[in-house]
N, C-alpha and C positions, 0 to 999 in steps of 0.2 A: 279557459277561464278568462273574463275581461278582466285586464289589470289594471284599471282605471281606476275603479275606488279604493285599489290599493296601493296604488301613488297619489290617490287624494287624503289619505290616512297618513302616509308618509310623510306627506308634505307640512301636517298641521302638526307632526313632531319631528322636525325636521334636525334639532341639536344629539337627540338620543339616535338616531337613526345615524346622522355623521360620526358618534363617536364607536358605533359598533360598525360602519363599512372603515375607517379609520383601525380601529383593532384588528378587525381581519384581514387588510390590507398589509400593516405592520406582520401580521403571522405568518401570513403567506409569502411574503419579502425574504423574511429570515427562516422562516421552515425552508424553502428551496434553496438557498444558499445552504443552510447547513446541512441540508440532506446531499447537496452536489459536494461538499468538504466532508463531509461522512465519508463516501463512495471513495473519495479522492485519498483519505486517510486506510479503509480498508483496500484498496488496490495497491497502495506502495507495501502492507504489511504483509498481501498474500504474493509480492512478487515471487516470481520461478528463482532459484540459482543454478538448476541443473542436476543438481549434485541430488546421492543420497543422502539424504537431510537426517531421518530416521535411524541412519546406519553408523553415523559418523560421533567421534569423541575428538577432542581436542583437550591438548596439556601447551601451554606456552611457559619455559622457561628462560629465569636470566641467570647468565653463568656468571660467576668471579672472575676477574681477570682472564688474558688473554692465552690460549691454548695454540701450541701450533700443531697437536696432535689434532686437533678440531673436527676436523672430516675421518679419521680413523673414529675416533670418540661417536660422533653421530653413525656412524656406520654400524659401532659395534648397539647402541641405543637402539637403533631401529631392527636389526636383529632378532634383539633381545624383546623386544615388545610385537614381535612374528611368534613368537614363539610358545606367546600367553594360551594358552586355550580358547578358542574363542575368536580370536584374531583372524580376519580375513585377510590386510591389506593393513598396512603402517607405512609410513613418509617422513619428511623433513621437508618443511616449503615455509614458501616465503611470504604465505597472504593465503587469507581466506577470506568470504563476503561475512560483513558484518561485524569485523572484529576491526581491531586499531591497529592492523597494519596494511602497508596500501604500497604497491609498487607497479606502478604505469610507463610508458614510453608511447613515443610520440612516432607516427607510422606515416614511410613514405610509399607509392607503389614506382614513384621511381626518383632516382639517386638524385635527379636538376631539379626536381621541384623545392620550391622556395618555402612552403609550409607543409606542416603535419595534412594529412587527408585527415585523422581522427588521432584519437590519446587510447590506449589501451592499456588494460590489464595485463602486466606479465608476471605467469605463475613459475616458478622454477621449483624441483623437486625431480625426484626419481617416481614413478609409479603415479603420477598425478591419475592418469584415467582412470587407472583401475582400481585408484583410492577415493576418491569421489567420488567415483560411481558415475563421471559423465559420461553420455553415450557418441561413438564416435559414429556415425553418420558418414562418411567418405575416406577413404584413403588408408592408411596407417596409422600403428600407434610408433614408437621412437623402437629401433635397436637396439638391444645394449651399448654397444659401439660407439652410439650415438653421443651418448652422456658424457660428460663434460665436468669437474669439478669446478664451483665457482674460482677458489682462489687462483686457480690456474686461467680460467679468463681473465681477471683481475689485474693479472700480471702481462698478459700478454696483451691486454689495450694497452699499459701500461708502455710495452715496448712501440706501439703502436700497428701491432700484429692487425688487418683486417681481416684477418679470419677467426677472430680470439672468440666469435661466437659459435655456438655449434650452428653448419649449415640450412638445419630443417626446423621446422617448428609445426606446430598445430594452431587453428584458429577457429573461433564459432562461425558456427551458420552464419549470424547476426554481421560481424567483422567482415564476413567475404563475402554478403550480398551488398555492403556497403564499400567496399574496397572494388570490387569487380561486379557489376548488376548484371544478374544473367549469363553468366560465364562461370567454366570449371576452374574453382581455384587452388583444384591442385597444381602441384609443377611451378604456379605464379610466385616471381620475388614479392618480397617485403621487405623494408629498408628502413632500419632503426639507428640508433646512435651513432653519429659518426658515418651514418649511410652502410653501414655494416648491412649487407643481405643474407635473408634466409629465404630457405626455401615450402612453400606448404606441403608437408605431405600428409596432412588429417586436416579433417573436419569436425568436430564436437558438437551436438545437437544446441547443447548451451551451456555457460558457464560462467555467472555472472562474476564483474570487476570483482576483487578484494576492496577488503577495506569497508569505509561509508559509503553509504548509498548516494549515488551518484548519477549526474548523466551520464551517457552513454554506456550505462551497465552491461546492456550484455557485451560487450566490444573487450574479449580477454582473448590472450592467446598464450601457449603455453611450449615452452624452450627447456629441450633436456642439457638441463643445469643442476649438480648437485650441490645441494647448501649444506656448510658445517654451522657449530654452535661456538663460532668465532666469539660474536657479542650477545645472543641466545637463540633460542631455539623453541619451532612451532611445530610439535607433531601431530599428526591428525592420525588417528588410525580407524579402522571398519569392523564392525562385528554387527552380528546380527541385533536385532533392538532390545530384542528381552535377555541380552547378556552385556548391555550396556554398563550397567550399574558396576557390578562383579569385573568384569574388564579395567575399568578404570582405577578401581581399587588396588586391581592388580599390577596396572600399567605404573601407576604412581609408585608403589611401592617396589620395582623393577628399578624403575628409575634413581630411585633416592640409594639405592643398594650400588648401584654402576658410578654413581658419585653422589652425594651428600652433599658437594658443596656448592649447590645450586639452589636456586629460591623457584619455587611452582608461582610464577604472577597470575595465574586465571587457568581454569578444566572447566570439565562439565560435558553433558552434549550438543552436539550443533541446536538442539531443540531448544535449548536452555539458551544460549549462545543470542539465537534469533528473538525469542520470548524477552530476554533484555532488552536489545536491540530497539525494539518498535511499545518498550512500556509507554512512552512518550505519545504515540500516536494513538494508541488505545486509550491512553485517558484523554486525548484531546477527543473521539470520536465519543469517548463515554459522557463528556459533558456537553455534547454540540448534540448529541441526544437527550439530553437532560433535559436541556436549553428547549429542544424543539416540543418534547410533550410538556413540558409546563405551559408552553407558549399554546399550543392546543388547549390544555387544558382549562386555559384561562378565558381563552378565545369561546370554550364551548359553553362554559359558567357565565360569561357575558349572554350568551346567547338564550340560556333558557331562563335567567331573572329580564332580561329586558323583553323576553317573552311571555312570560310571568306576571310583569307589573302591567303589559299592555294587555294582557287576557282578566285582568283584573279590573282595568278600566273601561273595557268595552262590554261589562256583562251586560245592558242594557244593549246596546246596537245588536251585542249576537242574538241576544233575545226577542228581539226585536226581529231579526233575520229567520231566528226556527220558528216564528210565529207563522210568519208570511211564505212558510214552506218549505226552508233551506235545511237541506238533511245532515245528519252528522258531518257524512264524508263531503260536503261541500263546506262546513266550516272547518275539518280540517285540512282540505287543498287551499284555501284561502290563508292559514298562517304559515302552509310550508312555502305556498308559490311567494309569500311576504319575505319570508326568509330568506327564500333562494333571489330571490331581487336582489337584497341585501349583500348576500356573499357574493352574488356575481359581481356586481358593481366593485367591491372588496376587493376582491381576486383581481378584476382588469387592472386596479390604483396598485394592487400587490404584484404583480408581474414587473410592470413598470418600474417599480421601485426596489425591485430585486437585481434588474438588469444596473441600474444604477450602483448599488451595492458592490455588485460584481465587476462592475466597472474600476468602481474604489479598491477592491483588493487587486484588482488586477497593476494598477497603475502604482499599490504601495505594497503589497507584498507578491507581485510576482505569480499570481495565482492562475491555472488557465481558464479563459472564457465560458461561462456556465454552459453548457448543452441545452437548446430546445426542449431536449425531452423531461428536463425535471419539472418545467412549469406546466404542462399537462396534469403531472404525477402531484404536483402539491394542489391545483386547482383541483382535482378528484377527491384529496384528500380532504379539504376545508369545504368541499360541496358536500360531502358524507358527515361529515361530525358536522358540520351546521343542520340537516336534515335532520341526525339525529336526535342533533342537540333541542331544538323546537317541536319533538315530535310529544314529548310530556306536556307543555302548556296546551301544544295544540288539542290534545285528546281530551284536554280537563276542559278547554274552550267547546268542544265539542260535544262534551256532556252537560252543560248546563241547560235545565229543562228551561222552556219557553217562560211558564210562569211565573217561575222564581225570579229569573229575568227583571219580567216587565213589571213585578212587586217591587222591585229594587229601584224602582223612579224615585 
């Protein structure tokens, strides 16, 4: 179709025509940023943590005062919560991802060097893997032999024992391809507090930091360390999903029976645990969608009254047009190829001004650099609801008979 007399029409309304490439310029700008902060908000909610997520309960208590029976007390606790029906796997640790407790160290691969290589997660507990549910990938899991009561470390950094840590530890995938690239890291030291070494003798497919969510999450590694309910106490335990409910009931009411004189701060399951966790990102992703279809929506409503008023003003010229031969389907390619003129023009001002945009978060909140592929994805999107949006005026432009037309002089 020549587009000449459709940039000479444009031209002779040339304020209505600016303020709807100006609209879908603006829509296109902020629909592609928020659809890239969408994607950015559902990726941190579906991160991996490794772990059986489905399988797992957590009870976090805070004791009264100081116990020196403490590790006897949680030993006989975790026992007794083996013993629930139901129960696959129960622990005592010191962090889990998502919750509010967070215990990191700072990682050397050898004793001279003058900075951390990276900050990791360190889990301490008896039974980690096979209470989580991480999959270990290389090597070993710990001995019994191995474990270690914490107070008894405690004490012996205290004397300045370098050996007050157990020798061996476990580490992610994630931790040893960044610690050693392309190398077996079993057997390899690691060098924590004080330059204290251990040694790797597992691998864990994944298992992301405790705590918040954080850089370097997957980077945890895990030390056979057992923890008492000195100051309080985080158990995790494992049963199958559909005995979740019932287990916890039970586990709670174990627990208040083995002492009373403990306060429950936070239960539930890890699913509940996590579902809190990211409420925050879900309503920000629920309103940045909100945002984006009104903004559509408004955008499409601009599009089929200012298509609307010009199909109203030109019933004479169209009429004029079906007199001298011009068939339905050529008056309607002529207001969709009008349209699409319009949006594309839209779209190029709208990319532009997105990169802009993204530029602004970037430099004030930290944000990363939009990806290439969303401005495809939103110019696809404003070229489809503008088509569709102008396809009603257009077919009403298309049915107006010849004579009615040119009576309307």
């Amino acid at each position: 179709m020549d587009i000449k007399p459709i940039l000479s029409t444009l031209r002779r309304h040339k304020f209505t025509a600016c303020l709807l490439i100006a609209q879908i310029a603006l829509t296109c700008a902020i629909v592609c940023n928020a659809i890239f902060l969408i994607g950015q908000r559902l990726e941190r909610m579906n991160v991996s943590t490794g772990m059986a997520e489905h399988e797992l309960l957590y009870i976090q208590l805070a004791n009264i005062g100081n116990r020196p029976d403490a590790m006897a007390r949680t030993a006989a606790d975790i026992e007794a919560l083996k013993e629930i029906p139901g129960v696959t796997s129960a622990m005592s640790t010191n962090q889990i991802p998502f919750s509010d407790s967070s215990s990191n160290t700072g990682i050397k691969t050898d004793p001279t060097q003058q900075n951390n290589v990276i900050n990791a997660g360190e889990y301490l507990g008896e039974g980690v893997v096979r209470t989580l549910g991480v999959q270990l990938i290389a090597g070993r899991d710990f001995r019994p032999d191995e474990y270690r009561d914490l107070d008894d470390v405690y004490a012996m950094l205290r004397r300045g024992d370098n050996h007050a840590l157990p020798g061996s530890t476990l580490v992610t995938q994630a931790m040893a391809e960044r610690l050693w690239p392309g190398q077996n890291p079993l057997g390899k030291q690691v060098y924590v507090a004080q330059n204290i070494s251990e040694t790797v003798v597992g691998v864990v497919k994944e298992l992301a930091r405790g705590g918040n969510f954080t850089e370097g999450m997957p980077y945890s590694m895990i030390d056979p360390i057992r923890i008492g309910m000195s100051s309080g106490s985080l158990y995790v335990i494992r049963c199958a999903p559909q005995d979740r409910e019932q287990v916890l009931k039970s586990a709670l009411a174990k627990l208040k029976s083995l002492n009373p004189n403990r306060i429950v701060l936070n239960k539930g399951t890890y699913d509940e645990l996590r579902y809190r966790y990211f409420r925050n990102d879900r309503s920000m992703a629920g309103i940045l969608l909100g945002v984006s279809l009104g903004l559509l929506i408004i955008t499409a409503l601009g599009i089929v009254g200012l298509a609307s008023f010009w199909v109203a003003q030109r019933n004479r010229s169209i009429g004029v047009r079906r007199a001298l031969g011009a068939t339905r389907g050529n008056i309607l390619n002529y207001f969709q190829t009008e349209n699409f003129l319009l949006t594309t023009i839209g779209i190029v001002l709208g990319m532009v001004l997105a990169y802009g945009i993204n530029l602004f978060l970037i430099v004030h909140y930290e944000l990363p650099r939009l990806p290439g592929m969303y401005l495809p994805v939103g110019a696809i999107l404003l070229w489809g609801i503008g088509q569709a949006a102008v396809l009603g005026p257009a077919l009403r432009a298309a049915a107006v008979p010849p004579v009615v037309a040119t009576r309307s002089v």
